[in-house]
N, C-alpha and C positions, 0 to 999 in steps of 0.2 A: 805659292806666290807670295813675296813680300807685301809686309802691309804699309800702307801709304802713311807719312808720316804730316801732314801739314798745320797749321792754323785751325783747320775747322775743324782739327780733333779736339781741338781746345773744346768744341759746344758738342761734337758726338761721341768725344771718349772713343777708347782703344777699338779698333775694329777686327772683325774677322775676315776671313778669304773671302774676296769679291768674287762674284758668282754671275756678274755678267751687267746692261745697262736695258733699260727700258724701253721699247720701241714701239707700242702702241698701247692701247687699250682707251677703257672710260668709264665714267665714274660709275656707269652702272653693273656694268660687265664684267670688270675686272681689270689688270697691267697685262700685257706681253712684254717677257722678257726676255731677249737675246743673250745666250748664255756665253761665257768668255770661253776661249780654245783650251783652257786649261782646268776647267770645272769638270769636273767626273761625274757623268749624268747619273752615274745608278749609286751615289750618293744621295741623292736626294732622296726627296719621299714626299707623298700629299701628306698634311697637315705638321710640316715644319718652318720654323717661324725665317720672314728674313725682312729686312729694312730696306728702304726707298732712302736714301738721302737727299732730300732736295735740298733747294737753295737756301731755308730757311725751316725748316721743318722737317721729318723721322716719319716716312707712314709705316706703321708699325701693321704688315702684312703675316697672310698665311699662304703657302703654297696649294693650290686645290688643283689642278692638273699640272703634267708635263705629255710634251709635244715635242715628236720630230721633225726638221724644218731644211733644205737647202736652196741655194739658188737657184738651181735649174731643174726644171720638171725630168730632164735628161738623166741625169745622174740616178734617178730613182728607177729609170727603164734600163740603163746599163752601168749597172755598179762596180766602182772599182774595187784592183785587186786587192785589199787591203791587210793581205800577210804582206805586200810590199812597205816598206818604213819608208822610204822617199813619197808615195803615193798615200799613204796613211795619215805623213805630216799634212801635206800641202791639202787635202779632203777635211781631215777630222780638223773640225770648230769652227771651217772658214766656209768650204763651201756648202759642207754639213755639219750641221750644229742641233744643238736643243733649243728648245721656249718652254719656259713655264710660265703658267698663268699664277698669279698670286692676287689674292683679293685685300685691297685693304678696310685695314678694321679701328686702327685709330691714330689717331697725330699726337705728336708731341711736338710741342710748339719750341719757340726758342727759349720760352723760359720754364721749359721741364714739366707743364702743363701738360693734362691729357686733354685731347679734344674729340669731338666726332669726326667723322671724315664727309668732309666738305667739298672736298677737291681735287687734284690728282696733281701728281711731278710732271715737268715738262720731260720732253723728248731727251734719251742718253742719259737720265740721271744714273748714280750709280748703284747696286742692289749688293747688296751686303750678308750674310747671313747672320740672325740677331746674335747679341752677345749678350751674356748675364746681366749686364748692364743696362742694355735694352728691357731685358726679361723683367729687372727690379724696378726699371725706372714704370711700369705699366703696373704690376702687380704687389710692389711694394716689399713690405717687411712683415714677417707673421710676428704678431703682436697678440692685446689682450682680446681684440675686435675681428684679427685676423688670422685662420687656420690654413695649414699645410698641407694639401690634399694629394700632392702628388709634384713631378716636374714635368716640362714640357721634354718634346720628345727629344732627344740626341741633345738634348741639356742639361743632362742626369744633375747636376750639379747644383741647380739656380730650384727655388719654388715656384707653385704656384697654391697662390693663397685667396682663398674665398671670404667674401664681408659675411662673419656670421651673424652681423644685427640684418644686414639686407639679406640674408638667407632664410632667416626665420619669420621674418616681418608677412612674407609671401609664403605663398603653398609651395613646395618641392615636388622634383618627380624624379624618381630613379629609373634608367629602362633599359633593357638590355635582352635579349634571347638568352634562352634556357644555357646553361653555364658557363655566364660571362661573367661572372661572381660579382652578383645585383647584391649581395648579403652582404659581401665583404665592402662594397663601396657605402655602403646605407651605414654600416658599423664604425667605418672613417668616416663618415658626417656627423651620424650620433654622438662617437666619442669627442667631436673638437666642438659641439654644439654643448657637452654636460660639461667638457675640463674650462671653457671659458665663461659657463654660466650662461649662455646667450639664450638659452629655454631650458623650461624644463617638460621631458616629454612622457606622453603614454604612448607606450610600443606594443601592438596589437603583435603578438610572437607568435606567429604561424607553426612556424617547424623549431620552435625550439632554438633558435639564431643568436637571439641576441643576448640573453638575460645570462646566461652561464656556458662556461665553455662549450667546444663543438670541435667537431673531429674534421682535419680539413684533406684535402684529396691524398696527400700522402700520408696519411693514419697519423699524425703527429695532432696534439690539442693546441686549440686557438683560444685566447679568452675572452669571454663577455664582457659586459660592459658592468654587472654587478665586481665581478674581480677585476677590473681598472679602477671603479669609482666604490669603493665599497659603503662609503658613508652616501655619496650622493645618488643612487640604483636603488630600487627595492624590487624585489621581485613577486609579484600576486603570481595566482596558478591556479587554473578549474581543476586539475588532475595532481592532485597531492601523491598519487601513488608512483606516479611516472616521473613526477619533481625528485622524489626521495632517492627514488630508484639512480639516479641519477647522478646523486650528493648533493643535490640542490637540497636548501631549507629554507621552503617561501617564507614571506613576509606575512603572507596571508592568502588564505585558501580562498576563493570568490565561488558562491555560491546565488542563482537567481530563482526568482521565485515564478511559479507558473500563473501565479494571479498578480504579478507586477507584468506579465506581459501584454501589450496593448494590441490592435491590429494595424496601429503605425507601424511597430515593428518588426513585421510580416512583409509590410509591403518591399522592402530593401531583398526580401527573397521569391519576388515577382518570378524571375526566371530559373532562377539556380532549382526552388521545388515546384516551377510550375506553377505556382498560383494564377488562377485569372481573375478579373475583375466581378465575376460573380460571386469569387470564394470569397473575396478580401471585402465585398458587398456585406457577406453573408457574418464574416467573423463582426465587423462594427455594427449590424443588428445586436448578433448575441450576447455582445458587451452591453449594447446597452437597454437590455432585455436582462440578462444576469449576473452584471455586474462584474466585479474583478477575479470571480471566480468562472468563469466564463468559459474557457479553456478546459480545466477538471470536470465541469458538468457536463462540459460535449463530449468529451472521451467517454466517460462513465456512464451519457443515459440510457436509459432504455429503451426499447424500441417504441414503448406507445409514448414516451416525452416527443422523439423526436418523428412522430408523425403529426401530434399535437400541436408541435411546431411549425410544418410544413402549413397544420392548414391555419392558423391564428398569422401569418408573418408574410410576408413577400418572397422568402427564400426555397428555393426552388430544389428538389429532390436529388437530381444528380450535383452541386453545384456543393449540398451538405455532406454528401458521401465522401466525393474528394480530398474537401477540406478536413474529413474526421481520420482521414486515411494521410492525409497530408502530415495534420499534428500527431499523430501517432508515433512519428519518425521520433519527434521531441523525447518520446519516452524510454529512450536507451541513452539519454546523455542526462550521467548520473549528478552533474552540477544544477541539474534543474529538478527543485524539490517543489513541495507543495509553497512552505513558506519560509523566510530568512528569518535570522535570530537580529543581524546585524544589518546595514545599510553600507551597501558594497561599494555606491556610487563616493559616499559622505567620505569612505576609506580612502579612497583614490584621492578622491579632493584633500583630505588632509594633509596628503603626500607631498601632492600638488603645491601646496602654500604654503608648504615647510622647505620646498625647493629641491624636493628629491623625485626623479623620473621613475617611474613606474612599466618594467615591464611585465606584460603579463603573456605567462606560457600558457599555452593549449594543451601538451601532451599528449594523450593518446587522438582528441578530439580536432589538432591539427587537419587531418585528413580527411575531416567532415567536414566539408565546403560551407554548408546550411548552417553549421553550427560557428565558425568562426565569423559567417554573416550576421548571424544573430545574436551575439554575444557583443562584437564591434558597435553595430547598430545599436542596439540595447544601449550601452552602455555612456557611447558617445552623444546620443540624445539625449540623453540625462542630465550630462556631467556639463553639455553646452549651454543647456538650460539653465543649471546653477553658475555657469561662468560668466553667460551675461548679467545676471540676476548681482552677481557681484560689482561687476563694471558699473552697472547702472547705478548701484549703489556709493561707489566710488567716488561719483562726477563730480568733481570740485578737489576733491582730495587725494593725488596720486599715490600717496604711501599706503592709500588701503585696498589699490588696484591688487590685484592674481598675478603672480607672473607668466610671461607670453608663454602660452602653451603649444606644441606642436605635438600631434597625432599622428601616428605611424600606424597605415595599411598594407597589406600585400595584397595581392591579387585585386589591385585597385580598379581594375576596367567591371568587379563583379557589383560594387557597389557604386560606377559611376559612368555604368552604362546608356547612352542616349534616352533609353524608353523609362529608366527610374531614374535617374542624377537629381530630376526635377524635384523625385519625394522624398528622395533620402537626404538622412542631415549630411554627410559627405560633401553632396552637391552644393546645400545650402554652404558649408563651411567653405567650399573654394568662392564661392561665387563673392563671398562677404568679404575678401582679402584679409584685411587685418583689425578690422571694424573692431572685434569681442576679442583678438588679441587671442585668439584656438586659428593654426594653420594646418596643413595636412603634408604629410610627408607621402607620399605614394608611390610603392614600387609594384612593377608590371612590367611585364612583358610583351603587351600588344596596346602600347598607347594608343592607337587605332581605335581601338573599342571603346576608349575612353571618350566620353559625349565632349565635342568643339566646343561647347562654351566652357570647360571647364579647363580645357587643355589651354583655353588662352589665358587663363587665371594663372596658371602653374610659373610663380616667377625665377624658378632656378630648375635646369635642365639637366641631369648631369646621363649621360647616354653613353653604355657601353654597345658592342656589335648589334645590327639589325640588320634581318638581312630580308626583312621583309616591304618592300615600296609601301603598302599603304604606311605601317609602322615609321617608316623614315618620316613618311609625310607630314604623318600628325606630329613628329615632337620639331621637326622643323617648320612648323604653324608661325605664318608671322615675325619669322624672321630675315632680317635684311640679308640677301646674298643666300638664298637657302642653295641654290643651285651647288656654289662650289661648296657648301659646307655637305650636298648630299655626300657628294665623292670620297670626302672624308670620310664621312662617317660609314659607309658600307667596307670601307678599306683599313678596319680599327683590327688590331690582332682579335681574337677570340678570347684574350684572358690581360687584366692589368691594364685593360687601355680605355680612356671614355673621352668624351667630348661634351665640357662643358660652358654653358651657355647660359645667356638672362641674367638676372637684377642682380646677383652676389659675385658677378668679375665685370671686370668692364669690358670684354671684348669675348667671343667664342675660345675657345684653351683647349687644343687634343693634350692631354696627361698621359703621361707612366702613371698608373695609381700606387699610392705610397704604400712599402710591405707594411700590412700587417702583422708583424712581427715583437721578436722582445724588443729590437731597438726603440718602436712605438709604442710599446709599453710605457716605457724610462719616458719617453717625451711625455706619456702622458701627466704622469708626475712631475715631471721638469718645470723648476720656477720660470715665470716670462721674466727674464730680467740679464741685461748684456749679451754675452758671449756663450754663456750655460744655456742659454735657448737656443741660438742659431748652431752650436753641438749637437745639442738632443735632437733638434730636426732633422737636422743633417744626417744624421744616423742610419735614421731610419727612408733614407732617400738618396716676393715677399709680396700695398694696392692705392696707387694713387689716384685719386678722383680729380685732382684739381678743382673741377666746379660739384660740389652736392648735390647738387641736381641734376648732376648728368646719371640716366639710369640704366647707364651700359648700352651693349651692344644685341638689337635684335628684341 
């Protein structure tokens, strides 16, 4: 179908193939669109983008359903024959046609402004399918503030680019079902979060993901984030043997001591070993009955100390058995020694305020659930302690503030489950937003399990396949229009594709996620500056706010 050439291209710019006119809906619900006789319904698709052109303003929509529709309830009890071409024309787009339903998500006004959506087009406007131009005028230019994360769908061609100062400012959440490459998308955050400077982070390395390359499903090497950024990465590591083994050569070997740990740090392993409230009773007596060596004397006494104990204390026979059977476990994970030479936390922090991210590998210890809880825990109540301790110190004088730091968990529903969220620092750190200037990056697979107050902290959403209702539910918590965005989002491919949402775009955005590849390598390196940036993006594949205070969509 030719495209319309008049006057008001002068304010909408070049259009794409109309796709039909508007015939109902409302502002809460969504448009119905009567689709034109010449639109190829099984072109379409939910979560691709198309425009309202009204009289004076662009509603910049998403597709969330399609629908079959004719005149007559007849025609669907005896269908014509439609190998016939004379019967085929005069049926197909007139008396049976399609509607999609499309939600709008923002305006742009006459003067190129982004707006919220306020209101709706009147009856017959025209629907358009967006054009790159739509696509930049909403999401902009990737710049020094703004990263490339991927294009929208069937627009291989245009970005879409995230605020990484409003991405960091807020907690993140990555979510997706077991191999919808949750690693690969967290590594394209990471890497546009370390090459723009926008934080610098501690990356809790579960499986070995992020800090040095990784083998990806077709046996070929991907690289980390130490070999993209090799001055700005360091890599710590509890398992020096599994590092080497590897080619890895930490930065430094992290070692804890068994009398630095507390019975705070216990509590974040409520569930994963079991503790109840009488064991974790039982350990803050014996702290503070024996001190920081606490832990070695319960392992090691002998049977008449800890009858001695029973009867001198409030703690209770079965409740000390548990717990000595409990920490027992500790003593096959060889990073936990009597005592440190060095101050592991102080190491990190110098990294930290030298402007270098810090990951740290697990290796063999990855697969010990207990142990990547208690290590994270550990470590990040420490480090938060001395970060606000710095803040505080700061007040008056910004140039001696920390820079914004951002924490990287997996398996985040295990430390910010309903029944702990409350005692673990995790919790505390969503709940603060960006108070201390420490957010949380958190990637999971069952956002569900993650405690509601925390998930309404989480200000950037970035969601590959779920395919689980409660799961949908919780990450579309609190957002306007969840309804058509479920449909989207259960309807995502299995691999490359997410839906993202909250405080770093201004509107929800299904993406292609960007290859990570050599051509994102090269970008990573790529100066920001003319023509040699928007190359290097391209390669490997822009955010207008108009009002500052508007804080996106949902």
């Amino acid at each position: 179908m030719a495209k319309k050439t008049t006057e008001i291209d002068d304010f909408f710019g070049p259009r794409s193939p109309r796709l039909g006119v508007v015939t109902g809906g409302s502002l809460s619900r969504g448009l119905d669109v009567k689709l034109d006789p010449g639109t190829e319904l099984e072109e379409l698709a939910a979560g691709r983008y198309v425009v309202v052109h009204g009289h004076q303003r662009r509603f910049f929509s998403m597709v969330t359903d399609i629908t079959l529709a004719s005149t007559s309830a007849q025609i669907a009890i005896t269908p014509p024959d439609m190998s016939n071409p004379f019967l085929a024309d005069v049926y197909g787009g007139s008396m049976a046609f399609g509607v999609v339903h499309i939600a709008p998500m923002l305006v742009i006004n006459e003067n190129r402004q982004i707006e919220p959506v306020r209101t709706i087009p009147p009856h017959f406007q025209e629907v358009w399918t967006a054009t790159e131009q739509d696509i930049n005028d909403v999401f902009g230019d990737e710049d020094e503030s703004h990263f490339n994360i991927g294009a929208p769908l069937e627009l291989l061609n245009t970005q879409i680019n995230v605020d990484l100062k409003r991405l960091t400012e807020r907690s993140v959440g990555v979510f997706g079902k077991s191999g919808t490459g949750k690693s690969y998308l967290t590594r394209i955050l990471l890497a546009g979060v370390i090459a723009r400077g926008a934080a610098v982070n501690l990356i809790f390395d579960m499986h070995n993901d992020y800090g040095w390359e990784v083998y990806n499903e077709l046996g070929a090497r991907d690289k980390g984030l130490k070999q993209l950024f090799p001055d700005k990465v360091a890599i710590f590591t509890l398992d020096d043997e599994s590092s080497r083994r590897r080619g890895v050569r930490p930065d430094f070997v992290v070692t804890l001591a068994f009398n630095e740990i507390d019975p705070e740090d216990l509590s974040a392993l409520r569930q994963t070993m079991d503790l109840s409230d009488t064991m974790l009773d039982a350990a803050y007596t014996l702290r503070r009955l024996w001190g920081r060596d606490w832990i070695q004397q319960l392992l090691t006494a002998e049977p008449h100390i800890l009858e001695d104990l029973l009867n001198t204390t409030t703690i209770n026979g079965p409740s000390l058995t548990a717990l000595v059977r409990r920490l027992q476990r500790f003593e096959r994970f060889k990073f936990l020694v009597p005592q440190t030479q060095g101050d592991t936390v102080q190491e990190i922090l110098n990294y930290i305020e030298s402007g270098r991210s810090v990951v740290l590998e697990f290796g063999r210890y990855g697969n010990a659930l207990e142990a990547y809880i208690l290590v994270a825990n550990y470590l990040t109540r420490r480090l938060r302690e001395r970060y606000v301790k710095r803040i505080e110190e700061s007040l008056g004088d910004e140039a001696k503030q920390p820079p914004q730091l951002m924490i990287t968990i997996e398996e985040a529903h295990k430390f910010l489950d309903p029944q702990i969220a409350r005692q673990t620092i995790f919790g505390t750190i969503a709940r603060e937003l960006r108070k201390y200037k420490v957010t949380l990056l958190v990637v999971d697979q069952r956002p569900s399990a993650i405690d509601e107050e925390v998930m309404s902290q989480v200000g950037t959403r970035v969601t590959a396949l779920l395919d689980n209702e409660k799961d949908i539910t919780a990450v579309l918590m609190g957002v306007n229009g969840a309804q058509g965005l479920r449909e989207v989002l259960a309807r995502l491919d299995t691999r490359q594709q997410a839906i993202v949402l909250g405080h770093a775009v201004p509107m929800p955005v299904v993406i292609q996620t960007r290859p990570y590849d050599e051509a994102f390598y090269k970008a990573m390196g790529a100066p920001l500056q003319g023509k040699s940036l928007k190359r290097a993006a391209k390669a490997s594949g822009k955010t207008l706010y108009g009002d500052d205070e508007f804080e996106g969509y949902g």
